[in-house]
RODO-2510 file (C-alpha; in nm, 4 decimals, decimal comma):
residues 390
     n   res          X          Y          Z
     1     x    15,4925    13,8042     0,2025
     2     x    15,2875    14,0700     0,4542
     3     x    15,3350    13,7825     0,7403
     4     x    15,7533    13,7401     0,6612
     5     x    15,7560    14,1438     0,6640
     6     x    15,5232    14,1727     0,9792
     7     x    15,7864    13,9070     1,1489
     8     x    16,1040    14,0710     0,9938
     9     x    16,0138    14,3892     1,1061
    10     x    16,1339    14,5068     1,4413
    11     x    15,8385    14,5275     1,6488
    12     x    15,6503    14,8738     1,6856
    13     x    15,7049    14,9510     2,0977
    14     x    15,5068    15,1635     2,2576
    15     x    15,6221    15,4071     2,5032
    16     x    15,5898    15,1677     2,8085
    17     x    15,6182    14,8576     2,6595
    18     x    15,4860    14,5252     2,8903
    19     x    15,4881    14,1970     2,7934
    20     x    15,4610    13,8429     2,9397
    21     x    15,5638    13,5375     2,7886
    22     x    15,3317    13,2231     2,8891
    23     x    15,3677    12,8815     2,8395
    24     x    15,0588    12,6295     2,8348
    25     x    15,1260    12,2689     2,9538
    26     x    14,9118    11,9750     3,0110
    27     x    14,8291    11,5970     2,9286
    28     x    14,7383    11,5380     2,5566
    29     x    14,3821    11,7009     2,4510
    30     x    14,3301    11,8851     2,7956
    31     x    14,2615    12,2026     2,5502
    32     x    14,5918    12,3892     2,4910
    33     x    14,5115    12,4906     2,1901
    34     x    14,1435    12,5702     2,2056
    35     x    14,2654    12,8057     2,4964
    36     x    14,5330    12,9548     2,3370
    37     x    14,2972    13,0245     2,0656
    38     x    14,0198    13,1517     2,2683
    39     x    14,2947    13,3972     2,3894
    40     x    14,3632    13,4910     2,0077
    41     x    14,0297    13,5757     1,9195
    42     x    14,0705    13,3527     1,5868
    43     x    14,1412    13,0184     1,5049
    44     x    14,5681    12,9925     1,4128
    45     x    14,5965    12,6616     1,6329
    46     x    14,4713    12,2785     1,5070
    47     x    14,2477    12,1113     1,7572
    48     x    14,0663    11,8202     1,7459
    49     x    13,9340    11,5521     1,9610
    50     x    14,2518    11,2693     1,8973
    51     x    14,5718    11,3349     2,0976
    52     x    14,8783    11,5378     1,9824
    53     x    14,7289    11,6944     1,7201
    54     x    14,9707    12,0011     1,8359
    55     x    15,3269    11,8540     1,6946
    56     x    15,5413    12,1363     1,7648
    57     x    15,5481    12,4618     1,9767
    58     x    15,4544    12,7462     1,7987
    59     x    15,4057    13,1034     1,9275
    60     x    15,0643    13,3012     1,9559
    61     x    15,0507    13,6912     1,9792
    62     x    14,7936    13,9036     2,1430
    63     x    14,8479    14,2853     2,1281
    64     x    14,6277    14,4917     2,3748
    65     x    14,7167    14,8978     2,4328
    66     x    15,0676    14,9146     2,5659
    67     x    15,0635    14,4909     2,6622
    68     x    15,1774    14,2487     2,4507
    69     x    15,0723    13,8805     2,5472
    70     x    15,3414    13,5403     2,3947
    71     x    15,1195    13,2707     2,4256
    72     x    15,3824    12,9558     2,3819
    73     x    15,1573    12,6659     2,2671
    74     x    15,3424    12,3217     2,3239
    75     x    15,2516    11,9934     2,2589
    76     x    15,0977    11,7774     2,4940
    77     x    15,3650    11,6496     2,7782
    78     x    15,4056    11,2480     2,6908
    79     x    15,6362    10,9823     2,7132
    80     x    15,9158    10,7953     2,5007
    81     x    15,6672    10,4906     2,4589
    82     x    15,3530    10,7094     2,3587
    83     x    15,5732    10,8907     2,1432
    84     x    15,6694    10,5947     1,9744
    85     x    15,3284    10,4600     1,9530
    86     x    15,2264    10,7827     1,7292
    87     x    15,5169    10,8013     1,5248
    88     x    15,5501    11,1911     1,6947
    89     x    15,9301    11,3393     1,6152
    90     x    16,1458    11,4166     1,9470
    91     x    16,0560    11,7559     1,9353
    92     x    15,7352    11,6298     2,0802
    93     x    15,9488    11,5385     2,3716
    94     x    16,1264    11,8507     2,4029
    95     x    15,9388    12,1457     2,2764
    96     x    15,7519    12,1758     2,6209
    97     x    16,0504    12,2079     2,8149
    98     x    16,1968    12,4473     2,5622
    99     x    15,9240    12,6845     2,5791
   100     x    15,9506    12,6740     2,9885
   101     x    16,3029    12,8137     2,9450
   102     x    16,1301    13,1064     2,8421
   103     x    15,8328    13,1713     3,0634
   104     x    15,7401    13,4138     3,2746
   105     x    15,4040    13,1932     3,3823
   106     x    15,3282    12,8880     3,3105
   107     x    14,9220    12,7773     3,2901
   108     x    14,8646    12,3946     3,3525
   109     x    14,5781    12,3017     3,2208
   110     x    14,3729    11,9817     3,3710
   111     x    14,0972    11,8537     3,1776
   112     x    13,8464    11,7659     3,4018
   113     x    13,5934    11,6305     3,2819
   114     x    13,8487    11,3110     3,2509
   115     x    13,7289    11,1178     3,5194
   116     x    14,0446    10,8954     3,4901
   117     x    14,3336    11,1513     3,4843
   118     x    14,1665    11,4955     3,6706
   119     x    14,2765    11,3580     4,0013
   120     x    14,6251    11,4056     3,9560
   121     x    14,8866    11,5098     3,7491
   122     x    15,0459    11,3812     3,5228
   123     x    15,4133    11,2766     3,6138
   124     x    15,5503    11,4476     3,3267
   125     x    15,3713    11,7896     3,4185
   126     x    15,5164    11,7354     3,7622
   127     x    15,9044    11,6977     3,6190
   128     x    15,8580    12,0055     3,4463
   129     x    15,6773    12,1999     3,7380
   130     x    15,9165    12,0915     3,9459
   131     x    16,2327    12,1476     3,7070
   132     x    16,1388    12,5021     3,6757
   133     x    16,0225    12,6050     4,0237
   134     x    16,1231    12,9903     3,9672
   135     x    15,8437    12,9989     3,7212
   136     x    15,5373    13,1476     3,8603
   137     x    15,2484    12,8862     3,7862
   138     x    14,8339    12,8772     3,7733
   139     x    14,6025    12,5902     3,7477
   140     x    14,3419    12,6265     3,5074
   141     x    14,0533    12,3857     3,5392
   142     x    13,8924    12,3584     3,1544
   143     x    13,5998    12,1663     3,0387
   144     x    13,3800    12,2552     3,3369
   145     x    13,0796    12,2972     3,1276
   146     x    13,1341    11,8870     3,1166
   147     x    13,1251    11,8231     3,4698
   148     x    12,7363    11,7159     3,5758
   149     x    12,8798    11,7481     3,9368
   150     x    13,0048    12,0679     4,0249
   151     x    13,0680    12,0091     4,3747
   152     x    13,4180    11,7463     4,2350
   153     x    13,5552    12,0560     4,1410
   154     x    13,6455    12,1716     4,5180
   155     x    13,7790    11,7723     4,5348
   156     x    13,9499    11,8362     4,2414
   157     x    14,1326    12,1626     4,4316
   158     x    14,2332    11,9885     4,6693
   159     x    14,4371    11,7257     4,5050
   160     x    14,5923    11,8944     4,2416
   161     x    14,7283    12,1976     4,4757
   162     x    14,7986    11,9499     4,7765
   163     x    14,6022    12,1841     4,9666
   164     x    14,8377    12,4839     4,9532
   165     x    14,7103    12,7957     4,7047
   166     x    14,9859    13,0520     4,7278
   167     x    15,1775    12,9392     4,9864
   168     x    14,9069    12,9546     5,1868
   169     x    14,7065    12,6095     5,3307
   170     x    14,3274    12,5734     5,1664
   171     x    14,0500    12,4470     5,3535
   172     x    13,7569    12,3951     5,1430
   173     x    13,4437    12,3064     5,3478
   174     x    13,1144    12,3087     5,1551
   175     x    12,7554    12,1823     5,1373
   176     x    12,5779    12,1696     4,7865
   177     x    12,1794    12,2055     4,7573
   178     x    12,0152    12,0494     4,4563
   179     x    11,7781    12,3692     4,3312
   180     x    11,6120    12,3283     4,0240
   181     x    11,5844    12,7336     3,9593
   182     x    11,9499    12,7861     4,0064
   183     x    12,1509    12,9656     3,7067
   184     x    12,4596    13,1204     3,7340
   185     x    12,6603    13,3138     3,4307
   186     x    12,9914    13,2117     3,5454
   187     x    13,2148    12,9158     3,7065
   188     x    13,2940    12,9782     4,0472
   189     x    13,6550    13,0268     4,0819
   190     x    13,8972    12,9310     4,3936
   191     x    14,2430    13,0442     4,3285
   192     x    14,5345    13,2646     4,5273
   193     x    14,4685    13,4843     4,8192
   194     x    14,7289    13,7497     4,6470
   195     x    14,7566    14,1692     4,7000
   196     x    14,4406    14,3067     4,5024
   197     x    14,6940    14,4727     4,3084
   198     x    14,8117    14,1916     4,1062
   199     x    14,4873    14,0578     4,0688
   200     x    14,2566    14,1007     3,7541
   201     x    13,9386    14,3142     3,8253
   202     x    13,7380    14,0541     3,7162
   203     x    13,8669    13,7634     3,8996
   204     x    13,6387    13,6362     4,1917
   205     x    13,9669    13,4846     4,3820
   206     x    13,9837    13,3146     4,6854
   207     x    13,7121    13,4709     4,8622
   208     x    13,5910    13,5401     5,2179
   209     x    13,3359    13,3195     5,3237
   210     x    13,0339    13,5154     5,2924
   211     x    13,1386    13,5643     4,9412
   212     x    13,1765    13,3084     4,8820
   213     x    12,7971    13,1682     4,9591
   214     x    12,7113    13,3904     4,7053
   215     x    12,9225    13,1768     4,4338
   216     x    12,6991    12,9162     4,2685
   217     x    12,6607    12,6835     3,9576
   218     x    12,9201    12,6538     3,6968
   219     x    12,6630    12,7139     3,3993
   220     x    12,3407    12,7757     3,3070
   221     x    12,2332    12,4234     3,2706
   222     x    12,3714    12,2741     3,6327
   223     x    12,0776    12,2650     3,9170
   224     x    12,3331    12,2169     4,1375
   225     x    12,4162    12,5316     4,3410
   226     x    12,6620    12,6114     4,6255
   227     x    12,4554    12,6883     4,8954
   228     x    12,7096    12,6931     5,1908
   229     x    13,1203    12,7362     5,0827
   230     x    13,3706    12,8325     5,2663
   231     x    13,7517    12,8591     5,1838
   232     x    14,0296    12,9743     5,4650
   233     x    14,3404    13,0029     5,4420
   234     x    14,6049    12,9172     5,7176
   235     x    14,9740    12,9941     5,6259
   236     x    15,2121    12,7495     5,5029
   237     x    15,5910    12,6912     5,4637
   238     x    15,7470    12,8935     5,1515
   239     x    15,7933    12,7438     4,8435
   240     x    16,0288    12,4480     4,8138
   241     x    16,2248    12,2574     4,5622
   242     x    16,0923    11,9291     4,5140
   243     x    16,3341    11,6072     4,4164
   244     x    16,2124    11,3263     4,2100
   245     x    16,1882    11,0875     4,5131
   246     x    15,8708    11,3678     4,6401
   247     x    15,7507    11,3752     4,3248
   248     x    15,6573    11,0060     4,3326
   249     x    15,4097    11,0600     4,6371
   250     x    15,2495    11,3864     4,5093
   251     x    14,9260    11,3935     4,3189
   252     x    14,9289    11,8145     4,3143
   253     x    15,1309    12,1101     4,2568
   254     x    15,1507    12,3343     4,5936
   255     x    15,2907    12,5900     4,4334
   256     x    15,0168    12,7533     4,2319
   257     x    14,9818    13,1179     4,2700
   258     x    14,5914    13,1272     4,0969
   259     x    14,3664    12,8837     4,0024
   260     x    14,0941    12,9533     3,7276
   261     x    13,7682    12,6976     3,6200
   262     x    13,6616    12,7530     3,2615
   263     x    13,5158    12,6496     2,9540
   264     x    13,7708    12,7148     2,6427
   265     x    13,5292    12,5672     2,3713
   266     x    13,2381    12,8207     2,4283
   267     x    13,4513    13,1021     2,6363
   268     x    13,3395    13,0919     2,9307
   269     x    13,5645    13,2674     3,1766
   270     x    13,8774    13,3150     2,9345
   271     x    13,8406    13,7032     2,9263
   272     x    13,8723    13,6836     3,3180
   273     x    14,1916    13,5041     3,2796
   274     x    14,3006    13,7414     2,9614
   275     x    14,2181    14,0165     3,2107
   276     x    14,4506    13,8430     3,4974
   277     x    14,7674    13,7701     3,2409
   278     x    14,7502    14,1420     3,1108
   279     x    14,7882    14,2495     3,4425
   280     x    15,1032    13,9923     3,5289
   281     x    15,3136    14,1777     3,2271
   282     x    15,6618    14,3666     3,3419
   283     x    15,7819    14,6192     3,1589
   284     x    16,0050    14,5080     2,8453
   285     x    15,9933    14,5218     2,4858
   286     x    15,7357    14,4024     2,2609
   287     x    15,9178    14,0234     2,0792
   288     x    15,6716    14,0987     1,7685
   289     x    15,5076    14,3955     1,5425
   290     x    15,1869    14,4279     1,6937
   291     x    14,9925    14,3411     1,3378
   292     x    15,1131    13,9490     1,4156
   293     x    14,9370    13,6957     1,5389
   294     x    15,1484    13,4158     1,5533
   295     x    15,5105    13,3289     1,4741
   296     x    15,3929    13,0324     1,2242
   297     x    15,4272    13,0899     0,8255
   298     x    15,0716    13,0484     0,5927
   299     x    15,1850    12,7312     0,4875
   300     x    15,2785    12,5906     0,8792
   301     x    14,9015    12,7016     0,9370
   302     x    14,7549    12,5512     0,6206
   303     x    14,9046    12,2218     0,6893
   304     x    14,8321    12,2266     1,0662
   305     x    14,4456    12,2927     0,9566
   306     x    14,4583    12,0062     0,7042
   307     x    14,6118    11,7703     0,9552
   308     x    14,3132    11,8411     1,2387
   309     x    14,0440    11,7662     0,9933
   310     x    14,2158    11,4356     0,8815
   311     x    14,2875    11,3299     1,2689
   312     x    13,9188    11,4148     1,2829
   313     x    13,7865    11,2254     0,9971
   314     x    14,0337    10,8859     1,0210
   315     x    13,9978    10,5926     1,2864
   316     x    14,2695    10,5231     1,5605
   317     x    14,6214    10,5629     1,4228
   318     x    14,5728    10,6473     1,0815
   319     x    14,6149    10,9817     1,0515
   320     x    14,9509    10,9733     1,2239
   321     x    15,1197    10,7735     0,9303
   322     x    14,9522    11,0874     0,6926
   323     x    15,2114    11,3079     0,5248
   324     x    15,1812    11,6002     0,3331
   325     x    15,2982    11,7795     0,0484
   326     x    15,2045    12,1162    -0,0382
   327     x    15,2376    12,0980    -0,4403
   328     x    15,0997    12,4514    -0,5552
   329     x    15,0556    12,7909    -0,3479
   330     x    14,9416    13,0464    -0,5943
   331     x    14,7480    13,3736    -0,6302
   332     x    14,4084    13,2543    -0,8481
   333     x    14,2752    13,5048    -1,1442
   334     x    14,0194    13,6631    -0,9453
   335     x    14,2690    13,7120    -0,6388
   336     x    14,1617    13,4101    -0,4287
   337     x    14,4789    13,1647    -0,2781
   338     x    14,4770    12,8653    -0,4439
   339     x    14,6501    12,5776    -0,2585
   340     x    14,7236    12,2170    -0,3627
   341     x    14,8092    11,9546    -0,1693
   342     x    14,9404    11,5973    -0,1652
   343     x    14,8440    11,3583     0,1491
   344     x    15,0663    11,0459     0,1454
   345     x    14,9205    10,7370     0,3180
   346     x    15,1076    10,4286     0,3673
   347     x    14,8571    10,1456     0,2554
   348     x    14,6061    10,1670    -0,0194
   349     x    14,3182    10,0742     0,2696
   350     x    14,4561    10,4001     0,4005
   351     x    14,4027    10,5607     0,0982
   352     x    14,0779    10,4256     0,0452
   353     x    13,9818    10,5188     0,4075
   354     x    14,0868    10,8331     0,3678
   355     x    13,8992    10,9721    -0,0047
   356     x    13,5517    10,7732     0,1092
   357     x    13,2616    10,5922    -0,0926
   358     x    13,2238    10,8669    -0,3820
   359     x    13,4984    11,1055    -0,2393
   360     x    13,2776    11,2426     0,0404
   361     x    13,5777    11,1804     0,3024
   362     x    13,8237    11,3999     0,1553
   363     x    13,5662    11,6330     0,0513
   364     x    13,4621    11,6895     0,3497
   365     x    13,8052    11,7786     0,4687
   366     x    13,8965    12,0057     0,1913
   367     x    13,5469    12,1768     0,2279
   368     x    13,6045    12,2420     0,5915
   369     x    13,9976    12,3422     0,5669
   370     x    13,9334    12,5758     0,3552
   371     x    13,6691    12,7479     0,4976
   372     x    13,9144    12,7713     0,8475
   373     x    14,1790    12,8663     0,6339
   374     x    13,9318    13,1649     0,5144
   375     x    13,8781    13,2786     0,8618
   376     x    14,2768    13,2918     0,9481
   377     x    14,3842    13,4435     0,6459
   378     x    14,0955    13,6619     0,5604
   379     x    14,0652    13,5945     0,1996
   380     x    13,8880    13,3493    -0,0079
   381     x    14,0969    13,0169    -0,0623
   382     x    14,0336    12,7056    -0,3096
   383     x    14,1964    12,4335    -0,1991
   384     x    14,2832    12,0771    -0,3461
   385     x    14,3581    11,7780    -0,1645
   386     x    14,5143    11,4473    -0,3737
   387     x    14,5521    11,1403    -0,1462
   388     x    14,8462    10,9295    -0,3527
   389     x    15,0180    10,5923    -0,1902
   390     x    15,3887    10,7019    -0,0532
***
């Protein structure tokens, strides 16, 4: 009920109102949703290590002084036959274009500690880049922490931006040292030579070269360092539309205004790129009362929650044929939200799969969605799972 008022409610504006609405695309399980949760400071967004476990778009709110921040998180960009494959409903297709409609940015996020996709990517990212080439756009590198070596990532820059940062040609030169003593606190970051005005205080953006020398491993564990880097600029032609017959000989995006290397999972570096997309607001009104944190209802989250643990917990494609059925949503006698739920399986071998030798699988999963479900709603929850044949 507080959530429905909170979203029925027009929004409390402050006197200057800013906002920025930002869209987050990328290849299947490159960490949309860990970001965009990262971002939130709490957990409203199912991840997990299987593909689309994000099914629809749904809309994340962060509220900071006079800035409000619409973080659009959109399934992963995939194609009729995968969508097929994993029963996923059109809106899979479709929900990532939607929510570039109504961007003001738009992060692409690369996972790269992929070695078979990071290279390029993907053609589907491209369409939609290239569809929407009004939208300002920033790479963000995630998973660094994965990388062993650090030195791929200025390979990595390359190919991805076709050399141009900003409109602006990129010439990475660099020689890495192996030193055993070397720890750095955060990634090294290569991204647009912009006005220091629109930059984020924090951000350690295309640098000069001496500054870059100073730049050095991406995390604490790495002994490699960069001893010698050096990025220059040259200018380039102004941005371009790009037809479909260019798109099938680019492996980049030239058209990225900042690029950003991070870790979502533990952290690392998402304030700096908080800091960055507080500072890219215009002025406008606030789209939600600043006491929400996402457009989705309880229930949306409870099932999404539910869903992430089973995609966890159950081999290959199972979990995609799952559906479920919320049967009771109830306040308990001592005040705690008590939830049941019904997860229809297909087969009985699914169902068997899916409740364990002596019930520990579903256990497991009710035991660990409900403790998330604590966390998001900030109140003790009993929940019930029964797995029935559909």
């Amino acid at each position: 009920e507080e959530q429905d008022r909170l979203l029925r409610h027009r929004p409390d504006q402050p006197q200057n109102p800013k906002v920025l609405r930002i869209a987050i695309i990328g290849a299947p399980n490159a960490g949309k949703s860990t970001l965009s949760n990262q971002l939130l400071g709490r957990k409203v967004f199912p991840v997990s290590q299987k593909v689309h476990t994000t099914r629809c778009k749904a809309k994340g709110v962060v509220t900071y002084e006079d800035t409000q921040l619409i973080i659009l998180d959109t399934p992963g960009l995939t194609s009729h036959f995968k969508a097929k494959r994993h029963k996923l409903d059109e809106a899979m297709l479709t929900d990532p274009w939607d929510s570039m409609k109504h961007a003001d940015l738009v992060l692409v996020l690369v996972d790269v500690s992929d070695h078979w996709t990071r290279n390029c990517l993907s053609k589907e990212v491209l369409q939609c880049l290239s569809r929407f080439p009004q939208i300002p756009s920033v790479l963000v590198l995630n998973k660094v922490d994965l990388l062993k070596k650090k030195f791929i990532l200025l390979e990595l820059v390359t190919d991805l931006t076709e050399g141009i940062v900003n409109g602006k040609k990129l010439e990475v030169a660099s020689a890495f040292k192996h030193n055993s003593s070397s720890s750095a606190k955060s990634p090294l970051q290569i991204a647009k030579a912009s006005p220091p005005e629109n930059r984020a205080p924090e951000s350690h953006c295309l640098r000069e070269a001496d500054q870059a020398r100073e730049g050095s491993s991406l995390d604490n564990s790495s002994d490699v360092r960069a001893s010698e880097s050096s990025l220059a600029t040259e200018e380039a032609e102004g941005p371009k539309r790009y037809g479909p017959r260019d798109l099938k000989t680019m492996k980049g995006w030239p058209c990225f205004q900042e690029i950003f290397m991070l870790a979502a999972r533990r952290g690392e570096e998402v304030d700096t790129l908080k800091q960055y997309l507080l500072m890219q607001a215009k002025p406008g009104p606030w789209e939600f009362h600043s006491g929400v944190l996402t457009s989705q209802s309880p229930q949306e989250i409870c099932d999404n929650i539910i869903r992430e643990k089973i995609l966890e917990y159950l081999p290959l494609e199972v979990p995609y044929g799952v559906i479920q059925v919320t049967e009771m949503w109830e306040e308990g006698p001592s005040g705690e939200l008590v939830i049941m739920q019904n997860l229809l399986v297909p087969r009985k071998s699914h169902m068997m799969m899916l409740i364990g030798r002596g019930g520990k699988v579903i256990s497991r999963i009710a035991q660990e969605a409900g403790q998330d479900l604590m966390n998001v709603f900030l109140c003790d929850v009993c929940l019930k799972l029964k797995v029935k044949v559909k």
